[in-house]
C-alpha positions as CSV (number, residue, x, y, z in Angstrom):
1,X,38.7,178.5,153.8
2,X,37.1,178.7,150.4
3,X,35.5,176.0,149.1
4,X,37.9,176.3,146.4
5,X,40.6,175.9,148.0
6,X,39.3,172.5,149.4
7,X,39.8,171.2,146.0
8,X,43.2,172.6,144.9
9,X,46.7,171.7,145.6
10,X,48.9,174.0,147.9
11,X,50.0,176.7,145.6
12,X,52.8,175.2,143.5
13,X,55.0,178.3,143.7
14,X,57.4,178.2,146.2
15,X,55.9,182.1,147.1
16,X,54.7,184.9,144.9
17,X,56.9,186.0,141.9
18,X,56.8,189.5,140.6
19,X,57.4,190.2,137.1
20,X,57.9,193.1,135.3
21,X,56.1,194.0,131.6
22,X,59.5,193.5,130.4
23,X,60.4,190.0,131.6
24,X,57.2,188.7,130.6
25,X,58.6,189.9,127.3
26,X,61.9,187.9,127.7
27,X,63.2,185.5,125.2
28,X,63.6,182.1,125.7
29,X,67.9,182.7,126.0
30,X,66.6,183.5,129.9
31,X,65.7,180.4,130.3
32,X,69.7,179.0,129.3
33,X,71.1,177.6,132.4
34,X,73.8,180.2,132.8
35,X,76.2,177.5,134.7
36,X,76.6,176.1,130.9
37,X,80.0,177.2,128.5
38,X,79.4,179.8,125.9
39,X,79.1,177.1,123.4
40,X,76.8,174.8,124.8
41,X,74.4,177.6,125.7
42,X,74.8,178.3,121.7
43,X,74.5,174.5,121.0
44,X,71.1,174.7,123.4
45,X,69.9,178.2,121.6
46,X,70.1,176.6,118.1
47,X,68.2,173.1,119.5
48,X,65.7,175.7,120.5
49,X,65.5,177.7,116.9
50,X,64.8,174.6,115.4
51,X,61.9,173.2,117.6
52,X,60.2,177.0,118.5
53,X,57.6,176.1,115.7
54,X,55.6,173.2,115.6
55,X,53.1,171.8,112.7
56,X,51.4,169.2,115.2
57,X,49.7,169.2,118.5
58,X,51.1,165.7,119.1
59,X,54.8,165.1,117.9
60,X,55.1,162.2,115.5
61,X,56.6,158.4,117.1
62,X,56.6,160.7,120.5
63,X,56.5,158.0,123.7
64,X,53.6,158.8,125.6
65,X,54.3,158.7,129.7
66,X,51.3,158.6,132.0
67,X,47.4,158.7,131.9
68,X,45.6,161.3,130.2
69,X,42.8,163.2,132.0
70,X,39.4,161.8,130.8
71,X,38.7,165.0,128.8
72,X,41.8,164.9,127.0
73,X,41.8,164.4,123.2
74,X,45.3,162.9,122.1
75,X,44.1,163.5,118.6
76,X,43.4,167.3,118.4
77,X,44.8,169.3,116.0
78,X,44.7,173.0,114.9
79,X,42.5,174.1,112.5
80,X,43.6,174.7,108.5
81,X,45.9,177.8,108.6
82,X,45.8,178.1,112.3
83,X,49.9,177.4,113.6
84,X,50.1,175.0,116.5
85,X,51.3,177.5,120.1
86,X,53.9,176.1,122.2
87,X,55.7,177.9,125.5
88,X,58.8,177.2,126.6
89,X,58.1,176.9,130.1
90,X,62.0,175.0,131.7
91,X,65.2,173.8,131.0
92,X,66.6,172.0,133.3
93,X,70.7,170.4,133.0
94,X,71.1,166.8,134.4
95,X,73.1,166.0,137.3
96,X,76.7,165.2,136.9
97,X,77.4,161.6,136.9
98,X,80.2,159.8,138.7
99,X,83.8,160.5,137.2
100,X,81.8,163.2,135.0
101,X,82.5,166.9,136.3
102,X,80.7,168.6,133.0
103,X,77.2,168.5,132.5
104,X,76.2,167.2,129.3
105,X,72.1,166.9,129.1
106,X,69.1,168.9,129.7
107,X,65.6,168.4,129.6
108,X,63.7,171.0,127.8
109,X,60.1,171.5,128.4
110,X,57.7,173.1,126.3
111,X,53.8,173.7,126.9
112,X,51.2,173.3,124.0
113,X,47.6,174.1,124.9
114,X,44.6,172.4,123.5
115,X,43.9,173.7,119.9
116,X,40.4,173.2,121.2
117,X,39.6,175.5,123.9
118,X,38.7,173.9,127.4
119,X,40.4,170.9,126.4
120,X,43.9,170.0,128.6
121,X,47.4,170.9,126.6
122,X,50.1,168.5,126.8
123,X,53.6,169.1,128.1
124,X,56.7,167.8,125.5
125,X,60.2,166.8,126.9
126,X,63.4,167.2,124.9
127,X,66.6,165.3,126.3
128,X,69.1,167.6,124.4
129,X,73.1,167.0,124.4
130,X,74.7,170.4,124.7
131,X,77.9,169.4,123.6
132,X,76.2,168.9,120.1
133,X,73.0,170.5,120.4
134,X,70.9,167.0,119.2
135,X,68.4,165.4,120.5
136,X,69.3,162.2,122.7
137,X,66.7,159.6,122.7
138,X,62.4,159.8,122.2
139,X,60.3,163.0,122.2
140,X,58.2,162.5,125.5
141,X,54.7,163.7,125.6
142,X,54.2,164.0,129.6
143,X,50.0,163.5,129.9
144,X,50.0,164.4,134.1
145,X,52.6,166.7,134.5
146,X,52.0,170.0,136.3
147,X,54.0,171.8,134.1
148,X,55.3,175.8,135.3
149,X,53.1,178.8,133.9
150,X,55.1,180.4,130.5
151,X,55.9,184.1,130.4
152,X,53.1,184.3,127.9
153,X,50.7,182.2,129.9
154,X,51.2,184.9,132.7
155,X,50.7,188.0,130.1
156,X,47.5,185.8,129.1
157,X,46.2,185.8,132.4
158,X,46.7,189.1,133.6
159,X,45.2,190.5,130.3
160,X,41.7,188.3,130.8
161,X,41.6,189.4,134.6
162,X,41.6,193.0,133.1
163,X,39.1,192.1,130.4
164,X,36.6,190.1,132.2
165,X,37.8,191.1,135.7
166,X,35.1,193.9,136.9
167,X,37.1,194.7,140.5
168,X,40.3,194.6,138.1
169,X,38.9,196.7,136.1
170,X,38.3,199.3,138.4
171,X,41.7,199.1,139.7
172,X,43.0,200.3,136.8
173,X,40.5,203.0,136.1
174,X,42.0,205.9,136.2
175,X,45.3,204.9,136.7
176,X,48.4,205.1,135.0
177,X,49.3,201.3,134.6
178,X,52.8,201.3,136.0
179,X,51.6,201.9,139.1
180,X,50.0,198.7,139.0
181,X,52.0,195.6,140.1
182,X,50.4,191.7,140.2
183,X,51.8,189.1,141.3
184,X,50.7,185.3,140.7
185,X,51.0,181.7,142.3
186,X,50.4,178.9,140.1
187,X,47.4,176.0,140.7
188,X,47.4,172.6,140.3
189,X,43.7,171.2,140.0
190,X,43.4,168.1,141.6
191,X,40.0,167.4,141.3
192,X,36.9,168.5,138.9
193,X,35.8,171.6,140.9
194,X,33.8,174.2,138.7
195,X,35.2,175.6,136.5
196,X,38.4,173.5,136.9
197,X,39.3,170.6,136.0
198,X,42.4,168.0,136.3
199,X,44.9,169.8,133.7
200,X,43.5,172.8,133.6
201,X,46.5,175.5,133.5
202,X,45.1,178.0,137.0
203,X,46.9,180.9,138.1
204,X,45.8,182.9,141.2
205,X,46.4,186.6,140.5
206,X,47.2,189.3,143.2
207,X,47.0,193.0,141.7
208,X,47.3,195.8,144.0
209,X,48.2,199.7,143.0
210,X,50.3,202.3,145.2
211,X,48.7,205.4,146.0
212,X,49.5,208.9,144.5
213,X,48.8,212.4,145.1
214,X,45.0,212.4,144.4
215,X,44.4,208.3,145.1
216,X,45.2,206.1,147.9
217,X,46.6,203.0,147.8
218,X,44.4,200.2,146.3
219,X,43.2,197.4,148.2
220,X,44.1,193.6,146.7
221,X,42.1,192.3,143.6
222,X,42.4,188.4,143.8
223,X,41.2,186.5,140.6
224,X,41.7,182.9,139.9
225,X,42.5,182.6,136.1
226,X,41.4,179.2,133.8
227,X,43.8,179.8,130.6
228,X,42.5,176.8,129.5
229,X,38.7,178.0,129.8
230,X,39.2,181.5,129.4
231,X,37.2,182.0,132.8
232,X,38.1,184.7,135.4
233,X,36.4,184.3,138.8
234,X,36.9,186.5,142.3
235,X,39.4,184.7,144.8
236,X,37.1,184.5,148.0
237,X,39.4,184.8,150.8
C-alpha cells in the first residue's frame, strides 16, 4: 500500500462514478430533489438564482460551526475585479417530522475555494423553506466539512491531469477523446501528507481508453488531483 494511502481516508465515494462531458455540464436544476412538487422545486430554483453569485468569500453575520484547519484564512477575499466562485455541490430535503407527511426544508450546500490558491475553501449551508423559497434561520459557514466534489471541480481535475499529467497525456495522444472515459473517487485528507493537507479538495482519477482498429486498449492512468494546489501526481498502486 502506498504510503499515500496510509494518510488518507477510505475513498469517500461509495464506488467510482462515471460522468459523461455532458453531465459535467449540467445545471444546478439536477441537483432539485425530484421527490419535491412542481412548485417547490420552482420555489428552490429561484432561492438558487438569487444566491448563484456571491460578492464575499465569507457571508456576512454567517455562524461559524467547527475549527478551521491551521492554514485557513477566515479573512480572504478576491482580488479587485476578480468575482468570488462558488459550486453547488448538494441539496439535501429534511426528514418528515411526526404528523408532517410533506417535506418542507432542505439544506443547500455550496463550495467556495480559497481566493488564494493553496489555501482551504469553506463549505456554506442554506436551510431553505420550499414552500416559500426563503431562507429559514443563519447562513452556516461549515469550517471541517468534507464537502462532495462539484461538476466543475471534476471538469477541473480532469483538465490539469491532462495538462500536467505526462502518462495522461499520452493516453490521449492520438486519440479521438470520446473514446476516453475517467472515472474519479473523491479524498478526504486526514493528515498533512505532501502535497496534501487537512481541507484540501483530492480527487483520485482513473482514465482508461478502448481500443480501435489500429490501437489497443489502453492501460489505467491513475493521478491524484490537489484542486486546491493545482498539483497532479501518479497514483502508485
Amino acid at each position: 500500500m502506498s504510503s499515500l494511502k496510509n494518510h488518507l481516508l477510505t475513498w469517500a465515494a461509495a464506488g467510482a462514478v462515471l460522468l459523461s462531458a455532458l453531465g459535467l455540464r449540467a445545471a444546478d436544476e439536477k441537483l432539485i430533489p425530484p421527490q419535491l412538487p412542481k412548485e417547490q422545486q420552482a420555489n428552490l430554483l429561484r432561492f438558487l438564482q438569487s444566491h448563484e453569485k456571491p460578492d464575499r468569500f465569507l457571508p456576512p453575520d454567517a455562524k461559524l460551526v467547527g475549527t478551521p484547519p491551521p492554514n485557513m484564512d477566515l479573512k480572504a477575499e478576491s482580488p479587485p475585479g476578480q468575482p468570488v466562485k462558488q459550486y453547488t455541490v448538494q441539496i439535501t430535503s429534511h426528514r418528515p417530522v411526526p404528523g408532517q407527511e410533506e417535506v418542507k426544508q432542505v439544506d443547500v450546500y455550496y463550495y467556495r475555494p480559497n481566493p488564494e490558491r493553496g489555501k482551504p475553501g469553506i463549505t456554506v449551508r442554506h436551510t431553505v423553506d420550499v414552500t416559500t423559497g426563503n431562507q429559514v434561520g443563519p447562513t452556516e459557514v461549515l469550517l471541517n466539512q468534507h464537502t462532495p466534489i462539484s461538476r466543475e471541480e471534476l471538469a477541473e481535475a480532469v483538465e490539469l491531469a491532462r495538462e500536467k499529467s505526462a502518462a495522461a497525456q499520452a493516453l490521449y495522444k492520438g486519440r479521438d477523446p470520446k473514446t476516453v472515459q475517467w472515472e474519479y473517487l473523491q479524498l478526504m485528507v486526514n493528515r498533512k501528507h505532501d502535497p496534501h493537507e487537512p481541507g484540501d479538495r483530492v480527487v483520485r482519477l482513473v482514465f482508461t481508453a478502448r481500443g480501435g482498429e489500429d490501437q489497443p486498449p489502453s492501460a489505467p492512468v491513475r493521478v491524484i488531483v490537489n484542486l486546491t494546489k493545482g498539483v497532479v501526481t501518479a497514483d502508485a498502486e
